[in-house]
DOLUM-24163 format. One record per residue: residue in three letters; x, z, y of N, C-alpha, C in turn. Coordinates in steps of 0.02 Angstrom, whole numbers, plus 50000, padded with zeros to 5 digits. Layout:
N
ALAXZYXZYXZY...
This chain:
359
UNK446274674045890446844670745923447174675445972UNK446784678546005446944683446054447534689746001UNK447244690745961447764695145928448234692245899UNK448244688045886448824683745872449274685745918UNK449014684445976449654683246043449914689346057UNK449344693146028449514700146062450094702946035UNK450024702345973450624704845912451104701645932UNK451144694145941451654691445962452154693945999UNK451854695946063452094700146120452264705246122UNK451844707546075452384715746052452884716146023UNK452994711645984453554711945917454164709845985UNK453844702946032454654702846098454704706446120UNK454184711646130454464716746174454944721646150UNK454714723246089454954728946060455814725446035UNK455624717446025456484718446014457004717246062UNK456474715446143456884714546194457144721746229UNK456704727146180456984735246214457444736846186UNK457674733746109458124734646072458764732846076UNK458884729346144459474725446150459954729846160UNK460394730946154461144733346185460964731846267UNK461264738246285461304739146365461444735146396UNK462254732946365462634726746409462524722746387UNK461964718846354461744713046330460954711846376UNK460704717446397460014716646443460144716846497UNK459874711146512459874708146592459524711946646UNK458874718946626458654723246650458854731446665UNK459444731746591459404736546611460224738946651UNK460374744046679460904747546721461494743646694UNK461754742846644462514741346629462354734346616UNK461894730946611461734724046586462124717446642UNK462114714346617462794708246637462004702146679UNK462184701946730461724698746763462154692446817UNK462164685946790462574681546839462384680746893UNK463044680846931463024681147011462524674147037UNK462174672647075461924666647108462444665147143UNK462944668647181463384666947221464084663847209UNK464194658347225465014656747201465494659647255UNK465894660747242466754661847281466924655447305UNK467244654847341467464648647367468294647147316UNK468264640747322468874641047263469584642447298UNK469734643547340470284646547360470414652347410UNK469814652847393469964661647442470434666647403UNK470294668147340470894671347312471674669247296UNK471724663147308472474662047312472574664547386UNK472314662147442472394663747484472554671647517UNK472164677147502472204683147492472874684747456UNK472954681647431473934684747370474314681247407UNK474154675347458474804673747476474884677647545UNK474234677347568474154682447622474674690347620UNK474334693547576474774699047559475454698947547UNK475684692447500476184694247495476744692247564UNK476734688647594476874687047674476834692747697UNK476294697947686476374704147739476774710547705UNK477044709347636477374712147613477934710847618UNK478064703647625478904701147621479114702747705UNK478674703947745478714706347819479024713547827UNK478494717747777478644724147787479364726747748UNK479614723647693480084724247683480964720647686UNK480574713247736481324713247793481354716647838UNK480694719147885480924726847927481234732747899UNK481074734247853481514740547832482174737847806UNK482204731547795482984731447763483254731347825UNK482894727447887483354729047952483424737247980UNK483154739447989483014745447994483644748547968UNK483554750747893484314754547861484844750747878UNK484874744247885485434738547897485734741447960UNK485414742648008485244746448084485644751048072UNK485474753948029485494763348031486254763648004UNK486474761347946487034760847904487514756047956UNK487484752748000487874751748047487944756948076UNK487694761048122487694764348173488174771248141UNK487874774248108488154779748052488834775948037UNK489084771448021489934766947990490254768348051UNK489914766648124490274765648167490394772848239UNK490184778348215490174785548220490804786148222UNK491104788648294491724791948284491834797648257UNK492414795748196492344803848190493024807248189UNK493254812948172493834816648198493834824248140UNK494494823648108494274829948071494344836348092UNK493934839648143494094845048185493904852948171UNK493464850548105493214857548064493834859448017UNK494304861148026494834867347974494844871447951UNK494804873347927494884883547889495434885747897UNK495514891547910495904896447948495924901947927UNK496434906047906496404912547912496044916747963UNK495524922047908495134925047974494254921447980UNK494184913247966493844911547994493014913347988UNK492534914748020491774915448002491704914047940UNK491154917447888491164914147840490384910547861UNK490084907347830489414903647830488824908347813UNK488374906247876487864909147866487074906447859UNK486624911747878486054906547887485964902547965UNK485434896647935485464892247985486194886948004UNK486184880048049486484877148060486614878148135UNK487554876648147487774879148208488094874648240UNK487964869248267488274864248328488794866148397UNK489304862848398489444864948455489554858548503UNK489114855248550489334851648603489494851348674UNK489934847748678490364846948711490224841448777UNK490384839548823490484835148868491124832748902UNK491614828648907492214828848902492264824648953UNK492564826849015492884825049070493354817749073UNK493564815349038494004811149009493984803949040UNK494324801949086494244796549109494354789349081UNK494864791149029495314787148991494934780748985UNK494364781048936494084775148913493664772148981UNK493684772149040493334771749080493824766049138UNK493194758049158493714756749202493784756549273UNK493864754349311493974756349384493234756149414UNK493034752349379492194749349419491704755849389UNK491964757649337491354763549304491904770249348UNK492274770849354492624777349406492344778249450UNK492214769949485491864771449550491144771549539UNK490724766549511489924766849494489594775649483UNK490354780649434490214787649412490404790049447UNK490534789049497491104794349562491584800249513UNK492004800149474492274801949425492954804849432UNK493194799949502493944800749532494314799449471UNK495004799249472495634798749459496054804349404UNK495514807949398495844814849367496204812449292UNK496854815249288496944812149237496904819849158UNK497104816549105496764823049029496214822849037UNK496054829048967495364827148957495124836148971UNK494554835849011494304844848993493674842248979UNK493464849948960492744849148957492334853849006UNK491934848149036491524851049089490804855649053UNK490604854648998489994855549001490214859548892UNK490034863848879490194866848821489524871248800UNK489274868748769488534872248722488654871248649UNK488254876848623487994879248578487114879248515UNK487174874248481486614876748475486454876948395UNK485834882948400485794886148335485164882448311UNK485174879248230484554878748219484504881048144UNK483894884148168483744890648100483434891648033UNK483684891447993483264889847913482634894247939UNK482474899847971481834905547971481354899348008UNK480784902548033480224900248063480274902648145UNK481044903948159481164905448224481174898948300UNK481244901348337481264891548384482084891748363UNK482434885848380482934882748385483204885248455UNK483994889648469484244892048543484754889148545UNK484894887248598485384881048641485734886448710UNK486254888348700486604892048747487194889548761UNK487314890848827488074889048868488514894348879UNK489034889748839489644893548850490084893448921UNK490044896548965490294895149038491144893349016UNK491184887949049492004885349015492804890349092UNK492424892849104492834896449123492834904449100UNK492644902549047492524910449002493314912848994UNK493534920149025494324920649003494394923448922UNK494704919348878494984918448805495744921148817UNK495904923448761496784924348729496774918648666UNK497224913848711497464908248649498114909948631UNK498184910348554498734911348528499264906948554UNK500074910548560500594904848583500424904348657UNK499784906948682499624903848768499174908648800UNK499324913948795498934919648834498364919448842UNK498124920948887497434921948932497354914348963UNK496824913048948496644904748972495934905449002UNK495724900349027494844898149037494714895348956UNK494004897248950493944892448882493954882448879UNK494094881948939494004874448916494884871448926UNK495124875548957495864874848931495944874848880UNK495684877048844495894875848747496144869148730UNK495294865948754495324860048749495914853648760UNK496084856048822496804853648843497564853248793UNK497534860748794497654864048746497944859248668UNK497584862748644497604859348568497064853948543UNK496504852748591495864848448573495494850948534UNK494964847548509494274849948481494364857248446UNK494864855448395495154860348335495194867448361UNK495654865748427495724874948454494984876448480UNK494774873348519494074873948551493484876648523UNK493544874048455493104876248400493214881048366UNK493844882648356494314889048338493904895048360UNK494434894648427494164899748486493464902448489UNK492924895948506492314898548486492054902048433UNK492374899748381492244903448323492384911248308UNK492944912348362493204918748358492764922748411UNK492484919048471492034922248516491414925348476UNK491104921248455490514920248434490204923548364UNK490854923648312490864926548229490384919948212UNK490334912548228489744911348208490224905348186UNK490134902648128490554896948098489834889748124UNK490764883648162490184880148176490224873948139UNK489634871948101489504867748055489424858948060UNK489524859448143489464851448158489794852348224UNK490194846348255490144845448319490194840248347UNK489964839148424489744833948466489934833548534UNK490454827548528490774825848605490524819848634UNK490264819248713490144813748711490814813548795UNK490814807048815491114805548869490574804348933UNK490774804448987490394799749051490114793849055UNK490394789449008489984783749032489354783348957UNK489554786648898489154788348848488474789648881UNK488494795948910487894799448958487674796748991UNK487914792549025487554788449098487194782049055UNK487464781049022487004774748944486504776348930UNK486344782348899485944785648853485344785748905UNK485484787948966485064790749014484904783949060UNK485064779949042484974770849076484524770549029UNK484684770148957484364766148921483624767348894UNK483524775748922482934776748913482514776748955UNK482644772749028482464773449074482284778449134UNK482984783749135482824787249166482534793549149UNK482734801749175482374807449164482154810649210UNK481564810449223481324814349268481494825549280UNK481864824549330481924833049348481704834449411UNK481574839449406481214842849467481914847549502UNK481964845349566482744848749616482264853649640UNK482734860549631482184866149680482534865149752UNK483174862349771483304863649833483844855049827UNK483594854749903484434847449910484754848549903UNK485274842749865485934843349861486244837149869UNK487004839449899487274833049929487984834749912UNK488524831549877488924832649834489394825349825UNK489724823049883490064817049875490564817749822UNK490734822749790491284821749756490904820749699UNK490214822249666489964820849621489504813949628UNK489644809349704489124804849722488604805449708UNK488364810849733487624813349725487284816549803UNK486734812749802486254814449859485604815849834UNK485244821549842484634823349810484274827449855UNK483434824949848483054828349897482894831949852UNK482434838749866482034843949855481374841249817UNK481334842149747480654839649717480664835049660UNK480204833649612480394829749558480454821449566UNK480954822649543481134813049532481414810949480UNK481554802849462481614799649412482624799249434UNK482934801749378483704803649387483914795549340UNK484254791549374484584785249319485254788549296UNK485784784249283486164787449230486824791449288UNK486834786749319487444790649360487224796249411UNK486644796449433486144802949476486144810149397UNK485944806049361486034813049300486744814049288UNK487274809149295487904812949279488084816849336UNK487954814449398488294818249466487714826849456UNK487154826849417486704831049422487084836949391UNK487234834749315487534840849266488314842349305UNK488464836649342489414839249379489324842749427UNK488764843949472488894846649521488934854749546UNK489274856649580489234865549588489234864149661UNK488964859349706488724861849770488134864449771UNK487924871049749487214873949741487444880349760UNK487134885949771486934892549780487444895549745UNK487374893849670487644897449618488324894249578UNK488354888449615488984887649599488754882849520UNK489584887049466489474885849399488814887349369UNK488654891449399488084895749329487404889549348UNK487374887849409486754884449418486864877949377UNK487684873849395487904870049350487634867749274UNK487774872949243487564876349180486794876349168UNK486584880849189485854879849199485574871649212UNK485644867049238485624860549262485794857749185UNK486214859549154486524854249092486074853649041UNK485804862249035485314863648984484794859948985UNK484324860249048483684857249071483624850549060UNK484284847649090484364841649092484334837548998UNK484614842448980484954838048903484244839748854UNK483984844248868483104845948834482794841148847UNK482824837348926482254834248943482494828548920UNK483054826048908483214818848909483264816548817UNK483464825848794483244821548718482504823048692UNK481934824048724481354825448726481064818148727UNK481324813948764481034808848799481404803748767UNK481964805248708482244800248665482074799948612UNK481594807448580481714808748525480644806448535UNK480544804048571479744801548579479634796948559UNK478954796748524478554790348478478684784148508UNK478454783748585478604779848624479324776248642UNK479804780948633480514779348624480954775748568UNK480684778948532480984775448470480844771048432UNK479804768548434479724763448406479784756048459UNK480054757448520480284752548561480824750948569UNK481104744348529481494742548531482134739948583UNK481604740648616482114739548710482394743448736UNK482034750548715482394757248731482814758348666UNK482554759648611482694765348524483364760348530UNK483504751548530484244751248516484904751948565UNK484484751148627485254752548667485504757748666UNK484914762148682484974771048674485514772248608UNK485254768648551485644771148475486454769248488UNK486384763848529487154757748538487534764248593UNK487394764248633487614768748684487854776648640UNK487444779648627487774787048590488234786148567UNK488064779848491488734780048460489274776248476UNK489324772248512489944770148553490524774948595UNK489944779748605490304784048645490284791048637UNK490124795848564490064801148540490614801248498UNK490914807448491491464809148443491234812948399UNK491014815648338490954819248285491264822248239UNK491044827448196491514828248163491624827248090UNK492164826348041492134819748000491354819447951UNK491164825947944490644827647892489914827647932UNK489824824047974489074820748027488744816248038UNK488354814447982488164806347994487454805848050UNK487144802948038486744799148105486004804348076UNK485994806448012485364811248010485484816848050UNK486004818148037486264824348064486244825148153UNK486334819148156486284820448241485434819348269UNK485084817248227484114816748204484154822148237UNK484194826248187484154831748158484404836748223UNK484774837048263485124838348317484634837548385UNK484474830648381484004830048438483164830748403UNK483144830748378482284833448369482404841248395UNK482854846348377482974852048379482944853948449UNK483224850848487483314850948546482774848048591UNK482564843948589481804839348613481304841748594UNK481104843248526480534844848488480084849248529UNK480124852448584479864858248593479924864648569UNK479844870648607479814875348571480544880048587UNK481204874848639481904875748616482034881948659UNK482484887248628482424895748680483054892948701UNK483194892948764483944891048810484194898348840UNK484654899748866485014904148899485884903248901UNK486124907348941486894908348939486964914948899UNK487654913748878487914920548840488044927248908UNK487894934048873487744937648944488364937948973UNK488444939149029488924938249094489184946749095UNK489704948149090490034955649110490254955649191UNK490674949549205490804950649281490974943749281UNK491544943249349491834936449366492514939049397UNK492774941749372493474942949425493704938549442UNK494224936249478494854933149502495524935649478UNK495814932549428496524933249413496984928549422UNK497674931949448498144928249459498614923649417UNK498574917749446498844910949401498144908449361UNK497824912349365496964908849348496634908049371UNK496394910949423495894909049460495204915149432UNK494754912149484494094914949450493784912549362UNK493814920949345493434918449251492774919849248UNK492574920549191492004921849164492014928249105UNK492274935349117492034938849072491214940449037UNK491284939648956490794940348944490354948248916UNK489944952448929489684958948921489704957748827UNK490234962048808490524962248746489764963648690UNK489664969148737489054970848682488474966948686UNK488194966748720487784960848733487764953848706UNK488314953348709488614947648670488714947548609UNK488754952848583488964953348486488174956148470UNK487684957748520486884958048489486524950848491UNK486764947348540486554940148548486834936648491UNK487504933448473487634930248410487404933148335UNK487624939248339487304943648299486574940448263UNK486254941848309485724938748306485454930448260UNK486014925748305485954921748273486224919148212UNK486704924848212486994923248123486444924448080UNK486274928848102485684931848050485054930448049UNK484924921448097484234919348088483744922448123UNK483924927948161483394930148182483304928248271UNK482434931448292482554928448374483044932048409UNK483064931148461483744934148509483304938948549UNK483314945148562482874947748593482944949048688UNK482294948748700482104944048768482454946648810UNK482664953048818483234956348873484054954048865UNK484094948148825484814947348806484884939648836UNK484174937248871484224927348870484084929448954UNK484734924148984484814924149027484874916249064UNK484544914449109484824906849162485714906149157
């Protein structure tokens, strides 16, 4: 009997080793039912879940471009890039030229006085930069054009450079530079006074460090010695003022620092995914920026990362003298050679070398 059973047991064994893998409940690939049930609606739940956090994520982005494709429609723009006999041809890297424009026009009695701005009537430009940003692996350089630089405008002699402006507007301005410089410029950017004093509200303020007081009623500006938080009209009286040591050049110097730090602090993680700051800030620029017709809203990205990003080489174009001429006043000659190794330079992508960058 015993062998009976025994055989028995062998013959199951041997045909329970014979099974197909995924048919044995022992071995590795074998199909073994769960003891555990699912609850019966946890998986609908999970898909509706998701899809709720999908139909989320993609009404933010439709607001978002919705955002963006407003802002970009509503970009002033101006067709101020022409071709000209003569003119630069294109090179490497991209070449900005902005501007800051004196212009009271759009401004009303309460923002004249809030900006201490006065009465002046036309438009100049107080504040005229440059900046290069470079296809190479070079930093990005942001230089000031001193707007009392003396120019020969055709039809109009010997001028300051921001008389151009007066002048013929953007078109000659950009002209001119172009003829200073050999450097064709590929975008440009005007903003007004109350534009600036927005931008610099809406981000709450930029902190600069004053190396010395200044007190400047015509720019309604009072400032102690040391770093502080500048709101919008303390930063506009900041970049207007020439009650300092140095006059224009410190001026200048002030615009640079100032406009690094403030698109540093716009162009921040913190800035832009906050909506309390990223839309007024966006509402403010373009309300009050002029462009030129071929500039949309990447482009000005693209503009302020360059400038903010870190890394940005600043200076003025080098200085030859300052005479005083008659029916002009004090200019700004610029050291010719010096000056055609500095652009030079940046036509050709390369750094500017360190004996040529000046405050």
């Amino acid at each position: 009997m015993v062998r009976i059973l025994a055989g028995v047991s062998d013959r199951y064994e041997h045909r329970t080793r014979e099974l197909p893998a995924y048919l044995d409940p022992r071995g590795s690939g074998g199909y073994a039912p769960s003891h555990r049930s699912a609850s019966p609606g946890s998986r609908p739940h999970k898909r509706r879940g998701l899809k709720i956090g999908l139909s989320v994520v993609a009404a933010l982005l439709l607001v978002i471009v919705g955002f963006g494709a407003y802002l970009d429609f509503n970009l002033k723009r101006q067709d101020v890039l022409a071709d000209y006999a003569g003119r630069p041809s294109a090179a490497a890297g991209t070449n900005w030229l902005m501007i800051g424009s004196d212009s009271r026009s759009d401004l009303s009695a309460a923002q004249k006085q809030q900006l201490a701005t006065g009465d002046a009537a036309g438009s100049r430009t107080d504040t005229i930069m440059l900046l290069h940003i470079p296809d190479s692996g070079v930093p990005p350089t942001l230089v000031s054009l001193p707007r009392d630089t003396l120019v020969d405008v055709p039809g109009n002699g010997q001028q300051k450079l921001n008389a151009t402006f007066s002048i013929g507007g953007p078109k000659l301005l950009i002209q001119t530079v172009e003829k200073l410089t050999n450097l064709r410029i590929d975008h440009y950017a005007e903003i007004g006074f109350a534009g600036f004093a927005g931008v610099v509200d809406a981000v709450g303020g930029v902190n600069i460090c004053v190396e010395q007081p200044i007190d400047d009623p015509n720019a309604g500006l009072t400032l102690a010695a040391g770093c502080q938080m500048l709101n919008g009209p303390q930063a506009l009286g900041y970049v207007r003022t020439r009650a300092t040591p140095r006059a224009d050049l410190d001026r200048i110097d002030h615009q640079r620092k100032f406009l690094s730090a403030l698109l540093k602090k716009a162009t921040s993680v913190g800035s832009l995914i906050n909506p309390f700051t990223s839309v007024p800030m966006a509402l403010n620029l373009t309300n009050d920026i002029t462009v030129d017709s071929g500039t949309h809203l990447w482009n000005l990205a693209s503009m302020g990362l360059a400038i903010g990003g870190g890394g940005l080489i600043t200076s003025t174009v080098p200085i030859g003298s300052t005479p005083t001429i008659d029916g002009i006043g004090s200019v700004v000659e610029w050291d010719t050679d010096k000056a055609t190794q500095f652009f030079d330079a940046l036509r050709n992508d390369q750094a500017i070398p360190k004996d040529l960058l000046s405050s």
